[in-house]
Every structure is written in structure tokens, then in C-alpha cells.
C-alpha positions in Angstrom: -4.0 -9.2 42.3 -4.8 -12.9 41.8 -1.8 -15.2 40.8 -2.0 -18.4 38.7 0.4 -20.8 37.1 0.1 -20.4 33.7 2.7 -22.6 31.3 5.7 -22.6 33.8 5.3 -18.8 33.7 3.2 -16.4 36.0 0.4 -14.9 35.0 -1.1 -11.5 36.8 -5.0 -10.6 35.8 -5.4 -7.6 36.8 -8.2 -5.2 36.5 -6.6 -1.8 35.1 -8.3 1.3 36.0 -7.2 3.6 32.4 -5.8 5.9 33.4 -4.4 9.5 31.4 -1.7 11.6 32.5 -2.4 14.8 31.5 1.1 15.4 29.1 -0.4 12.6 26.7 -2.3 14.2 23.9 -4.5 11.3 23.3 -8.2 10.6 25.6 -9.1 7.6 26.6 -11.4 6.7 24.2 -12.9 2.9 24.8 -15.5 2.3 22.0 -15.6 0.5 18.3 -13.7 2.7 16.4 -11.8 4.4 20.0 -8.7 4.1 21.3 -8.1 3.0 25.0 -5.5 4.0 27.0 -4.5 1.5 29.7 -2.3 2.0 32.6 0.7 -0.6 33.1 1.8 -2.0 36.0 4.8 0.4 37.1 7.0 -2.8 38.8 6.3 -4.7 35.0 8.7 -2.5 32.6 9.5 -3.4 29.9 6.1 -5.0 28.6 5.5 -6.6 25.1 1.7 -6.2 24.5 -0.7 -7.7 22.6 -4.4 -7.5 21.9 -6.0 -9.9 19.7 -3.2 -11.5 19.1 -1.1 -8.2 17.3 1.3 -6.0 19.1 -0.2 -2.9 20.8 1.8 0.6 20.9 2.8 1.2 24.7 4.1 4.8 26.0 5.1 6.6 29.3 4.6 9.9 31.0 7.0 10.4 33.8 6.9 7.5 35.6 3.7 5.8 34.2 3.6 3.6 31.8 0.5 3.3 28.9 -0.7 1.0 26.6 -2.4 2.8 23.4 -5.1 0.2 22.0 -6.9 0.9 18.9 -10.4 -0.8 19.0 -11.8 -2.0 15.7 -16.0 -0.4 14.5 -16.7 -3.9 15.2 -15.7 -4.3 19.0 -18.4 -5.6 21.1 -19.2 -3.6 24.3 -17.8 -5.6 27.8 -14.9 -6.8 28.9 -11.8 -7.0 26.8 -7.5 -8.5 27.5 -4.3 -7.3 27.1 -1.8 -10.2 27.0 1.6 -8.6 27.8 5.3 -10.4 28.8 7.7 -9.0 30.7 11.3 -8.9 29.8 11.5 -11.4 32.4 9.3 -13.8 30.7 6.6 -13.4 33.0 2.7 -13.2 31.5 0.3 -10.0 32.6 -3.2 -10.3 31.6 -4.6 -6.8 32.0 -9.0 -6.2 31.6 -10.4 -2.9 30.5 -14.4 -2.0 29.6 -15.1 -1.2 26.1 -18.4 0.7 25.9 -21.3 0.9 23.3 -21.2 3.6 20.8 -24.1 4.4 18.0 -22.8 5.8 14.5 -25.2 7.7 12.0 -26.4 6.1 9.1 -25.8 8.4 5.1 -26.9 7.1 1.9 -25.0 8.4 -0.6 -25.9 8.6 -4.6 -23.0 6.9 -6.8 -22.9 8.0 -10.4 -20.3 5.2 -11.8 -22.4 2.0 -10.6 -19.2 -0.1 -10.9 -18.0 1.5 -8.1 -21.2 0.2 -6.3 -21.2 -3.3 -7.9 -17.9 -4.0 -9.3 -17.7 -6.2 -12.5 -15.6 -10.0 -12.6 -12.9 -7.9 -13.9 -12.9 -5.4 -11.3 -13.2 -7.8 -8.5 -9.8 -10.1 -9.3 -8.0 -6.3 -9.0 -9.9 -5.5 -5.8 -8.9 -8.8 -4.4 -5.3 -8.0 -5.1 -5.2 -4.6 -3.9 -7.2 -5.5 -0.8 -3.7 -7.8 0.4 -1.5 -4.6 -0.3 -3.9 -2.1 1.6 -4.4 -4.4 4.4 -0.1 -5.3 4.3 0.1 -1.2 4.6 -2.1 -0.8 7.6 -0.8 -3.7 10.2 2.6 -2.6 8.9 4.7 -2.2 12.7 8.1 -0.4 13.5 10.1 -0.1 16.7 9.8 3.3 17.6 10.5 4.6 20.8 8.8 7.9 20.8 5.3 8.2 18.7 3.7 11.3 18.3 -0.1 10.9 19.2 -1.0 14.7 18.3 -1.3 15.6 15.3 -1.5 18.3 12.9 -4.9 18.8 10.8 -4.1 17.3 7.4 -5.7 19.4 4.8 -7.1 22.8 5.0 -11.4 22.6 4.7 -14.4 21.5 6.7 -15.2 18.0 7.6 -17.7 16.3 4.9 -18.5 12.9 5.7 -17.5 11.6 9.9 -15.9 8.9 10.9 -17.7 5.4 11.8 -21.0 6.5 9.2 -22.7 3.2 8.4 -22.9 4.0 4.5 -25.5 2.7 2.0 -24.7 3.1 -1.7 -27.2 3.7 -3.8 -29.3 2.5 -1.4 -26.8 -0.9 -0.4 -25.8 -1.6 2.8 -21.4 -1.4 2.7 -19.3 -1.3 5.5 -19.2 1.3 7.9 -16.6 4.9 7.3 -13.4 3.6 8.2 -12.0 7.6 8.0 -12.3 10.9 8.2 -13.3 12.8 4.7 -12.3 16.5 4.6 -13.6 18.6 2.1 -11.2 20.7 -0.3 -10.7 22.1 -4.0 -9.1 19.4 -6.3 -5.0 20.6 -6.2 -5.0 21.6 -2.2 -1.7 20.4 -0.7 -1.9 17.4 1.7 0.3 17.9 4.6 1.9 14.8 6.9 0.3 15.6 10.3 3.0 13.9 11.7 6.9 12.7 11.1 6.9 9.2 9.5 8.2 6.9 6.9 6.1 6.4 3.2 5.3 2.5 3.8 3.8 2.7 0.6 1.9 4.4 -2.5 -1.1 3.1 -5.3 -3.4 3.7 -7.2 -6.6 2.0 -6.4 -10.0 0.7 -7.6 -12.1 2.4 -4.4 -9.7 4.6 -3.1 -7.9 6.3 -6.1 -4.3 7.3 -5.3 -3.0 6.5 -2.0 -0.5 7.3 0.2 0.1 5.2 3.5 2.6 7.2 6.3 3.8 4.9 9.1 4.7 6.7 12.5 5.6 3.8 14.3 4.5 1.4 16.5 1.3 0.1 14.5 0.1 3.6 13.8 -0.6 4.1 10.4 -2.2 7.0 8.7 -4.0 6.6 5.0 -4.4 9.3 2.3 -7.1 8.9 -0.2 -8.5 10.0 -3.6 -5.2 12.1 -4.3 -5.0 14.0 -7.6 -1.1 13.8 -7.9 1.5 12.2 -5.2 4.8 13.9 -4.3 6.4 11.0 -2.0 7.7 8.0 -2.6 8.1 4.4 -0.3 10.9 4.6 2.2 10.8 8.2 2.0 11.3 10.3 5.3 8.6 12.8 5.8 8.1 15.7 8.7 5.1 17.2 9.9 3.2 19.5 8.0 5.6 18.4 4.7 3.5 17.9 1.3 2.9 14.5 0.6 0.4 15.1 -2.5 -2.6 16.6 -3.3 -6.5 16.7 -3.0 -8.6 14.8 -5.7 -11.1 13.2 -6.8 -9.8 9.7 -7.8 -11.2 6.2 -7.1 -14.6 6.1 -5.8 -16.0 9.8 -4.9 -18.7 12.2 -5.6 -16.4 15.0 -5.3 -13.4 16.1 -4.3 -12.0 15.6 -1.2 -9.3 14.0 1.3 -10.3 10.6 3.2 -7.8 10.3 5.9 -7.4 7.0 7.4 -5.7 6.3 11.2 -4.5 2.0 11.7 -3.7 1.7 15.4 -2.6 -1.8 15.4 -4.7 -3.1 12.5 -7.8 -1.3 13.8 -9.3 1.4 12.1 -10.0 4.6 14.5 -11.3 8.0 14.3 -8.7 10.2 13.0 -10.2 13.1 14.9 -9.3 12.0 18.3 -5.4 12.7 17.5 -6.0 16.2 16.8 -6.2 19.2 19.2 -10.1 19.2 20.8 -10.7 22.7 18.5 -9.8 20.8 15.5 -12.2 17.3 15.8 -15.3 17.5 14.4 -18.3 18.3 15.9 -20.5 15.0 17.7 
């Protein structure tokens, strides 16, 4: 432990070994589109964290304390910072590895070729929608307890993984920021976890949406719905309807793509469910 004056303040750097105690459903997970799970300093309770600059989800197990950090598709492999204050006002500076992780690439044939290049028209609505999606997704609530298992959220197999880098019609977009799970059009949509409806929309790309907050930057995203049954504000419990499968927005069939935020970074949804449930590598 190296100590430094740092704005009147003290500042700790400290190299964190993550560490997982085994009651926490979640695996540490450091790599683009992971999540990490980083071990606090027991003596430095209560900790405000942050990592690039937004508030990170922290937890405990027993007597240990966590920080859950979602790691954006486009980290970059080496050393990365937590930035946390004490509620003494004292500054910890915590380092953890992220590590390298290759996606696959899918082409994928779209029919509707505004969906692939959007007209003028098109664009000044995708602009605007863009600031409501992204509003949804950093959206943060003091919880004290988050649930970090959850429940699968749609019956069917798993059609399109997580972190894909995608060409359309044979154009480079950005990489899968979710989890796509095949189904019939009209197959109920369940809440794999209690949460509050931060919001609902209908969308140019992603059809009818519905966005679940579960607290503490953890967000989850429901796409390409046929019909919603929820509302914003509305209290939801696991496993509860929220709407159901469709085809809406841009698609090639039907099917759910479910989105997980962990503060403001998009992750795989599969690494909250039970190991059975995740797709295959």
C-alpha cells in the first residue's frame, strides 16, 4: 500500500486481487463486454465508486465487500482504475487487469434497406431516439440489494450471441450489444428480475422497447416486442409479463434482443444467468 497526498485528501493505490465469494451469482468476468468483480478494501466501508467517471454498483458477501464493474465491447486489454471515496472523504484508487477477448464476425441479409442506410428523414428520428435510449441505460437508483441472477427471459434457443461484430448487407455496424433469443411472434416476455419500468418506445432499429431498471446502474433492455403490457414507473417481479415477442424495428424474424447496461456499459446478458442457461462459447 503506497500512500500519496492527493488534494488535501489521501489517496490509497492499491493493486486488488478480484476476488468472488462463492454466495455471489455473478463470475468475474474481466473482458470488453465482461463484468469484473473487484474486491474492496474491508477497513474502507462505505465506498462511493466510480469508473470512468460514472458510479459503479458495489455489493457484499459476509464480510467482503465487491465492486460490480461492467466493461464496455470497446475496453482495451491492460490495466484499468476504480476511483472510490470513503465516507470519510478519503480517495482509494483501486487497479484491476482487463484481458483480450475475440468476438465472431455474421453478415446478416436485410430486406428493408432503410434499416441498413437510413434516409434524412429517418436519421433526425434516430438522433432523437438515440438521447432517450442512451437516458434509459445510464439511468442509476440507490438500491441496497441487486439481484445479479437472473431468470432466462423468454422461452427458445439462442439465435444471434452477444459481442457479434455484424455486417449488414455486407456493411461493417457496430458490434451485438445483446443477447437475441429466438421465439414465435406472441411468446410472453418475462422480467428476469424485480425492477422498476424506466421507460417504454417504439423505435426506428429496435421496434417496441421496454427498459427494466434493477438498481444500481443495472439496466436490462427488451427489444422488437409485438405488444407491451407495462408501463414507466411501474413495479415489476421476476418472472412477471412485461410484453411480448415480435418482430418490430429492424429484424429478419422474430425474436427477443435482450439488452444488460451495467453502469452505461453494454455486457453479455448471459453471464447473469445460471451456467446451464448461457449460451454455448
Amino acid at each position: 500500500m503506497t500512500k500519496l497526498p492527493y488534494h488535501g485528501s489521501l489517496l490509497l493505490t492499491l493493486l486488488i486481487m478480484p476476488a468472488l465469494a462463492a454466495a455471489l451469482p455473478l463470475e468475474h468476468s474481466p473482458v470488453p463486454g465482461g463484468v469484473a468483480v473487484i474486491a474492496l478494501p474491508g477497513d474502507a466501508d462505505p465506498l462511493t465508486v466510480r469508473y470512468n467517471g460514472k458510479r459503479v454498483m458495489t455489493t457484499h458477501s459476509g464480510d467482503s465487500h465487491y465492486a460490480i464493474v461492467g466493461l464496455a465491447l470497446g475496453a482495451k486489454p491492460g490495466a484499468h482504475y476504480l476511483n472510490a471515496k470513503t465516507d470519510t472523504d478519503k480517495a482509494l484508487r483501486l487497479s484491476f487487469q482487463v484481458f483480450n477477448k475475440q468476438y465472431e464476425t455474421q453478415h446478416i441479409t436485410i430486406k428493408d434497406k432503410r434499416k441498413v442506410n437510413p434516409e434524412k428523414r429517418d436519421m433526425e428520428r434516430i438522433g432523437r431516439e438515440s438521447k432517450t435510449i442512451k437516458a434509459a441505460l445510464r439511468h442509476w437508483s440507490d438500491e441496497e440489494t441487486v439481484t445479479l441472477g437472473f431468470i432466462k427471459p423468454v422461452d427458445g434457443p439462442y439465435s444471434s450471441p452477444f459481442g457479434l461484430r455484424r455486417y449488414f448487407n455486407e456493411q461493417p455496424r457496430k458490434p451485438h450489444s445483446g443477447l437475441d433469443i429466438a421465439a414465435p411472434e406472441g411468446t410472453p416476455i418475462k422480467a428476469p428480475a424485480s425492477g422498476t419500468i424506466v421507460d417504454t418506445g417504439d423505435y426506428f432499429f429496435n421496434g417496441n422497447t421496454v427498459f427494466i431498471d434493477h438498481g444500481q446502474g443495472l439496466v436490462t433492455m427488451y427489444s422488437h416486442l409485438s405488444r407491451i403490457d407495462v408501463q414507466p414507473g411501474q413495479a415489476v417481479t421476476a418472472g412477471e409479463a412485461i410484453g411480448l415477442v415480435g418482430m418490430t424495428g429492424r429484424v429478419t424474424g422474430p425474436h427477443l434482443h435482450w439488452g444488460v447496461s451495467l453502469n452505461d456499459a453494454r455486457v453479455d446478458p448471459g453471464l447473469f444467468l445460471p451456467a446451464d442457461q448461457r449460451p454455448s462459447e
